[in-house]
C-alpha positions as CSV (number, residue, x, y, z in Angstrom):
1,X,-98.2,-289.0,11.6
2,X,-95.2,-289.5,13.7
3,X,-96.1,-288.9,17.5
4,X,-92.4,-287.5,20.1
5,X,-92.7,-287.4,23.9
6,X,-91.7,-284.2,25.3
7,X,-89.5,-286.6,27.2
8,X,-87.8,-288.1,24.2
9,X,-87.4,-284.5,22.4
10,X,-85.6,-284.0,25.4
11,X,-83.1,-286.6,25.6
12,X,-82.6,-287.3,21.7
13,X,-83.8,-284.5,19.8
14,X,-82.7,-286.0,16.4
15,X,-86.2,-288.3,16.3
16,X,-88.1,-285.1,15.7
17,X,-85.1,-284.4,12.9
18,X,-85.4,-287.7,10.7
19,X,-89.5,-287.1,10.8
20,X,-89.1,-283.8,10.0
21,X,-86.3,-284.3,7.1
22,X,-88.6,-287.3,6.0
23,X,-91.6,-285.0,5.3
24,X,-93.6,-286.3,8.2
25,X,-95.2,-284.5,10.5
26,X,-94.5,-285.3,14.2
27,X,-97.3,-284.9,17.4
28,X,-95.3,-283.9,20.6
29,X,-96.4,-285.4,23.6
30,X,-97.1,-284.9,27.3
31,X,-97.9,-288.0,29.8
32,X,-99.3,-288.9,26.8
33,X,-101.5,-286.5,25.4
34,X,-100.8,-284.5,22.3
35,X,-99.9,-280.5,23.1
36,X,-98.5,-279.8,19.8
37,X,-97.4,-280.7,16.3
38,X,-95.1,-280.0,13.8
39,X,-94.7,-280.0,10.5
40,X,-91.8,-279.9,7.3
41,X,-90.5,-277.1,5.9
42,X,-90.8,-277.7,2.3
43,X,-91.7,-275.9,-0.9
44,X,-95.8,-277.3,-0.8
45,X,-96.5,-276.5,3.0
46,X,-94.5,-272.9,2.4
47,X,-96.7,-272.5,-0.7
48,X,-99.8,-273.6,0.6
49,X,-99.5,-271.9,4.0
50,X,-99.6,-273.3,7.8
51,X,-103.0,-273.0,8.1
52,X,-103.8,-275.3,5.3
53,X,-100.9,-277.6,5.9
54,X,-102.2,-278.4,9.1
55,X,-105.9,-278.7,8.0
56,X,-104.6,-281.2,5.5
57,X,-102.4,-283.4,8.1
58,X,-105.8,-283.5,9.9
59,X,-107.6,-284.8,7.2
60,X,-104.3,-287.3,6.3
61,X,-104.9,-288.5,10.1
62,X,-109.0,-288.6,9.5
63,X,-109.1,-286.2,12.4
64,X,-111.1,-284.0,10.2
65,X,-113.5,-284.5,7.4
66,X,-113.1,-283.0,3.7
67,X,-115.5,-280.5,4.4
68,X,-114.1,-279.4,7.5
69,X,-110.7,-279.2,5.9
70,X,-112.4,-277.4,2.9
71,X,-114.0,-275.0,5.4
72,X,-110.8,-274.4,7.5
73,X,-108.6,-273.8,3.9
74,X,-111.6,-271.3,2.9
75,X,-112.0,-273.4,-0.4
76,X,-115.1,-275.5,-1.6
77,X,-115.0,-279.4,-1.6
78,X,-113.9,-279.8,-5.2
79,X,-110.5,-277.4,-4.7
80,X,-110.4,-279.7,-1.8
81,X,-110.4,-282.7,-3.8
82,X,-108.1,-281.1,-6.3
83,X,-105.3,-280.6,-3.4
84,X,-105.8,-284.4,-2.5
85,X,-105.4,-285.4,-5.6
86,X,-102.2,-282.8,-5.9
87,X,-100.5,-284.9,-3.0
88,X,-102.0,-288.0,-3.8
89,X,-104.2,-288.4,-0.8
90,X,-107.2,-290.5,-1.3
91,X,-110.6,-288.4,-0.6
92,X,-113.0,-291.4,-1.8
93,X,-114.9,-292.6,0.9
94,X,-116.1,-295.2,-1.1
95,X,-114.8,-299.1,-1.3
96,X,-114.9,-300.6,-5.1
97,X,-117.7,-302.9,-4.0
98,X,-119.7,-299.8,-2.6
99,X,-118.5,-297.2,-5.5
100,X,-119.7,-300.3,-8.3
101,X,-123.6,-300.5,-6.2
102,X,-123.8,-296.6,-6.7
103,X,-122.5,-297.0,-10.3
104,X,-125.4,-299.1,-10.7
105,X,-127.7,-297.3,-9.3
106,X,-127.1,-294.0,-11.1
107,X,-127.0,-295.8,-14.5
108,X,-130.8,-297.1,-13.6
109,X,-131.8,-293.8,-12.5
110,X,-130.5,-292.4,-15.7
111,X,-132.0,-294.6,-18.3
112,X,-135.7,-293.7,-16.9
């Protein structure tokens, strides 16, 4: 996510444009400290809705975990996953090393 001063919105507005026309979404700043955000206009965040939009460019900026996004888009975690997946947002939390030791482990628990 893109992050505009208050002061640059001011003095060169078209920043917040090419973020925007890029499908980014943009933090506005004061002295520093974000006070708002924005996001595109598109046919997936009019579709899915502000609320969820948002909940999902928290999640993009791991300000929010999958469940919390799940819980603040009224869904359960596997819709969630579903709408990562949709947008081609990783949800694994997992490195291959990590996802191969649990591989393992699942294979031995199911062969007893």
């Amino acid at each position: 996510m893109q992050t505009v001063s208050i002061r640059d919105l001011k003095n060169n507005p078209s920043n917040m444009t090419k973020y925007l026309e890029n499908n980014e979404s943009v933090f506005v700043t004061k002295y520093g400290k974000p006070i708002g955000i924005t996001i595109p206009l598109n046919d997936d965040t009019l579709s899915m809705g502000i609320k969820k939009t948002v909940a999902l460019e928290q999640y993009k900026q791991e300000l929010i975990s999958m469940g919390k996004m799940a819980e603040i888009m009224g869904i359960d975690k596997q819709e969630a996953m579903q709408i990562l997946n949709h947008h081609g947002i990783d949800w694994m939390e997992y490195d291959a090393d990590e996802l191969d030791a649990q591989l393992k482990v699942a294979k031995k628990i199911t062969k007893k």
